[in-house]
N, C-alpha and C positions, 0 to 999 in steps of 0.2 A: 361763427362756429368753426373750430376747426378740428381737423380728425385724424384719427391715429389706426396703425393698422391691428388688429385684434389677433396677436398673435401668427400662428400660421393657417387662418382659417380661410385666408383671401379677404378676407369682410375691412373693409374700411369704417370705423365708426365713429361717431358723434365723442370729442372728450366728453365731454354731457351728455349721460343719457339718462333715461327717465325710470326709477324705481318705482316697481308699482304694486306694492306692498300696501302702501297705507288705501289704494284705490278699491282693496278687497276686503280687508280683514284689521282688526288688532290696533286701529290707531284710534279709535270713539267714531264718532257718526259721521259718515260720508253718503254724500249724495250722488250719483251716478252721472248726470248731467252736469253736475260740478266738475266729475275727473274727467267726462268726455273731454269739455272745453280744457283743463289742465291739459290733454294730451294733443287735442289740436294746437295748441298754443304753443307748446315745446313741438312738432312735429312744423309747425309754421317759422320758430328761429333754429331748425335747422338741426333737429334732435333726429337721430335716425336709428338709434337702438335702444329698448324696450327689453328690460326685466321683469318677468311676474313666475309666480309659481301658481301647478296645479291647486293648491293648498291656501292661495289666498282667498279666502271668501268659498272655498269648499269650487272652483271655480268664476269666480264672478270677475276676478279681475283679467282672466284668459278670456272670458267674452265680451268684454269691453273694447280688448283689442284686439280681436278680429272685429269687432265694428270698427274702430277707427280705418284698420286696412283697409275695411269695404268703402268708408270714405276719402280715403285718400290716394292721391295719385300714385304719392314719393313710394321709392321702396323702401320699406322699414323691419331691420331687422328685428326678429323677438327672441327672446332666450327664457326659457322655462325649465321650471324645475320638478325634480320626481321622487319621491320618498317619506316627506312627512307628512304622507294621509297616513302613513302606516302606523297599527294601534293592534300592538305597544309598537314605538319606534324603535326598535332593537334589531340588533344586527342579523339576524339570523331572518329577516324578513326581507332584507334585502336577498331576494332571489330576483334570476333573469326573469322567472313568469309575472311576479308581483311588479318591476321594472316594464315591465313589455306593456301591461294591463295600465300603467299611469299614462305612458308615451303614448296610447291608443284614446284614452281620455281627453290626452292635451292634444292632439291633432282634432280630435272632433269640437273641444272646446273654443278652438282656436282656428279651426275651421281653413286648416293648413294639411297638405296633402303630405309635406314631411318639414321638422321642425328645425328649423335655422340653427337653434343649440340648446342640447338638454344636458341639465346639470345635475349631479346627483345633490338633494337640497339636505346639507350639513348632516350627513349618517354618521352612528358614532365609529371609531377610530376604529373595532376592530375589522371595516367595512373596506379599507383602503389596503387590508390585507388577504383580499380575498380577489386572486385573480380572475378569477373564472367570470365574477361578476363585468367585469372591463372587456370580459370574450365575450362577452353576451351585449354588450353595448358596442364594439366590433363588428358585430352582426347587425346591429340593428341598423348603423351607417349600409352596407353590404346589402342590408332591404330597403335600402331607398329610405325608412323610416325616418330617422334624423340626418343631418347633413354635418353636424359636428356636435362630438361631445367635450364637457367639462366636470368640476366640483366643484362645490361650494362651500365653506371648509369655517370650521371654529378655530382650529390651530396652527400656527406653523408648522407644527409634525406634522399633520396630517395633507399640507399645501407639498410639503418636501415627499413624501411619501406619493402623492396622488400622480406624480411629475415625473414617477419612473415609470409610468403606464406609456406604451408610445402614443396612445389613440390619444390619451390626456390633450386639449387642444385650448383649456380655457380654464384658471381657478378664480372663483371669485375668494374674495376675503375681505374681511374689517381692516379698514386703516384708513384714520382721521391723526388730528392735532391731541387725542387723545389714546390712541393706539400708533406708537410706533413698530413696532418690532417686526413686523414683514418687511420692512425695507433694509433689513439689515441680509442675512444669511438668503433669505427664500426671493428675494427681487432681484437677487445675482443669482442661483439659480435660473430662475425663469426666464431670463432674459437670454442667458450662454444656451437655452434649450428650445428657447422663440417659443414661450406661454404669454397667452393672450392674458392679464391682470385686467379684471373686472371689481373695481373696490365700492362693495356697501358700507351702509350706516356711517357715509362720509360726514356727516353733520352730529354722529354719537345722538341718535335718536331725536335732534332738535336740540339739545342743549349749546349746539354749536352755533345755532343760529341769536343766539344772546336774548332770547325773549321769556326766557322763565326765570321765576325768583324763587325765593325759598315757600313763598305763599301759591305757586302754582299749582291746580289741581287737576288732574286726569281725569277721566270720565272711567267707568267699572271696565268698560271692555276695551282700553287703551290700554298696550302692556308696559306701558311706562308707570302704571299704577299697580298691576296683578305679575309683575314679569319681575320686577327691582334686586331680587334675590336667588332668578334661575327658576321658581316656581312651576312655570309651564315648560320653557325652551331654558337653552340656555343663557345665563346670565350677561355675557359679553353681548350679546345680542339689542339688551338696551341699556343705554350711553353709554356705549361701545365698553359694558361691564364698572364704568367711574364710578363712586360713590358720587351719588347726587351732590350732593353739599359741597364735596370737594369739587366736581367739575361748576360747579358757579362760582367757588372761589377764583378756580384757574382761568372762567371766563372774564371774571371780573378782567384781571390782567391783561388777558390777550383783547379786551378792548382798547388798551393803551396802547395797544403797535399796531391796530388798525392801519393799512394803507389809506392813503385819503381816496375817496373816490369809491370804497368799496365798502360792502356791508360785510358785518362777521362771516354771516354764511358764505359770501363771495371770497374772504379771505380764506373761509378755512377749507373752499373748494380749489383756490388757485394753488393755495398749498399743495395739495394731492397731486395735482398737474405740474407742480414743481419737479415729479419723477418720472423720469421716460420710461421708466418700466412700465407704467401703467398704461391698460389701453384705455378705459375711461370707467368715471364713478357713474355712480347712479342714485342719486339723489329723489328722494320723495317728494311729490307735489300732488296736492288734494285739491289746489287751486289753481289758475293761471297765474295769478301772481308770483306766488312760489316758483313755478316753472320757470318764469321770465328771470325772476330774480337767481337764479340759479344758474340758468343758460349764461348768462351775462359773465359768467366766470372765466367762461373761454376767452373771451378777447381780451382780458385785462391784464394788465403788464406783468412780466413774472415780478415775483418778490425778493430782494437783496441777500445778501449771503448773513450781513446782519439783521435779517427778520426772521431768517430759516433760526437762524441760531437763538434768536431772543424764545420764539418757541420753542425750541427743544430747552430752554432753560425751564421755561414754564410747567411742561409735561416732567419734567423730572424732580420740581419740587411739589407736586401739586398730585400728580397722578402715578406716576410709573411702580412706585412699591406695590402700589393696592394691583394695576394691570399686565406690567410688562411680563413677569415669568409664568403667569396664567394661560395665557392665552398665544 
């Protein structure tokens, strides 16, 4: 494993670290002792930073990982997020007291005396315009409370926008083989202004991992079945916003430039790590296998200037109309 610095938070982390989204909520059935060992697993080759939000599993996934803390030695950073308990999730509920009241949640669920990094979890845009709210997260580093803050963002606006805050210390955002367009304008921002990049749904909700066909069926409470159209959240949110059909076309393809040695999902993690801007993904694993195979991305050789390029050929005949100016 190797590791990259997270911005300017001091934190050293895992390029591989562990999403832990699917351990709580929204991916079909998961068993608890499944994602323990998933998390032992990636904290055994060497994972040391951990995503979850208040909001996965209404909690469940923030007390899974205070047990694994109480299990394990290593130090392991966590990053949590705060805002979509909030109903309706509209901007005008993003106040400091409804903010204060999540971070007081996630400290007890998590059974952390102040939170390594909380993120504001994807509020709409008119949210990034509201100073006052960024003085009250200000504060909350100033109470010991959090030790750094971030966003977690649907848009490049809203990545470019979040990044004039100076407290701003970390944004996550979508970017796989299937969403380019933050590496274009906002990963040169972030970088001349030292933001830690935290990138989800680096595998486009599993479609990246090459295992679904057009006969693949979801389970009711998996949002890859109830989400395909923005339904509950927003749409970008699963496969990374692709039309199904069309990202198994594109996958077809991008099996033919496979690197030898590597599995899709390995390829289209190495990808991501092709970019220094990034501090690292965060990939979901419900299994240890997953985890293993995931981790494994780190070590493996970068990829040619003619494979970078054979995929950006791919995403632009296959995907880019339906996603690039969206999102």
């Amino acid at each position: 494993m190797k590791y990259r610095e997270l911005g300017q938070t001091g934190i050293e982390v895992s390029e591989i670290g562990f999403g832990a989204w699917a351990i709580g909520a929204d991916w079909g059935t998961v068993d608890d002792s499944e994602s323990m060992a998933a998390l032992h697993k990636a904290v055994d080759l060497g994972v040391n930073f951990i995503d979850t939000a208040d909001a996965y599993g209404m909690g469940r996934s923030e007390k899974l990982i205070a047990r694994l803390r109480k299990e394990r030695s290593e130090t392991i950073f966590v990053a949590t997020k705060a805002g979509r308990r909030l109903s309706p999730h509209v901007a005008e509920k993003y106040t400091p007291a409804n903010i204060t009241g999540f971070i007081e949640d996630s400290l007890k669920n998590l059974e952390m005396e102040a939170l390594d990094l909380l993120q504001l979890h994807c509020p709409p845009t008119e949210v990034y315009y509201r100073p006052e709210l960024f003085e009250a997260l200000d504060n909350q580093v100033k109470a010991g409370k959090i030790k750094n803050y971030g966003v977690s963002v649907e848009k490049v606006e809203e990545a470019l926008k979040a990044i004039e805050y100076p407290g701003v210390k970390t944004v996550q955002i979508i970017f796989n083989m299937f969403r380019h367009r933050p590496s274009e304008l906002f990963f040169r921002e972030a970088k001349h202004r030292g933001i830690g990049i935290i990138v989800r749904v680096p595998l486009a909700s599993g479609l990246l991992t090459g295992k679904m066909t057009e006969n693949t069926q979801f389970k009711k409470d998996d949002h890859r079945n109830y989400n395909r159209e923005g339904q509950a959240f927003d749409k970008g949110e699963t496969f990374a916003g692709a039309d199904y059909y069309k990202g198994l076309a594109a996958v077809d393809k991008l099996k033919t430039i496979i690197p030898e040695g590597m599995t899709l999902a390995q390829f289209a993690l190495r990808w991501i790590l092709m970019f220094d801007e990034v501090s690292c993904a965060i990939p979901g694993s419900k299994r240890p296998s997953q985890a293993e195979d995931n981790v494994r991305a780190s070590d493996l050789s970068p990829l040619s200037e003619d494979q970078m390029h054979k995929v950006s050929k791919i995403y632009e005949k296959y995907i880019k109309d339906d996603v690039h100016y969206r999102w």
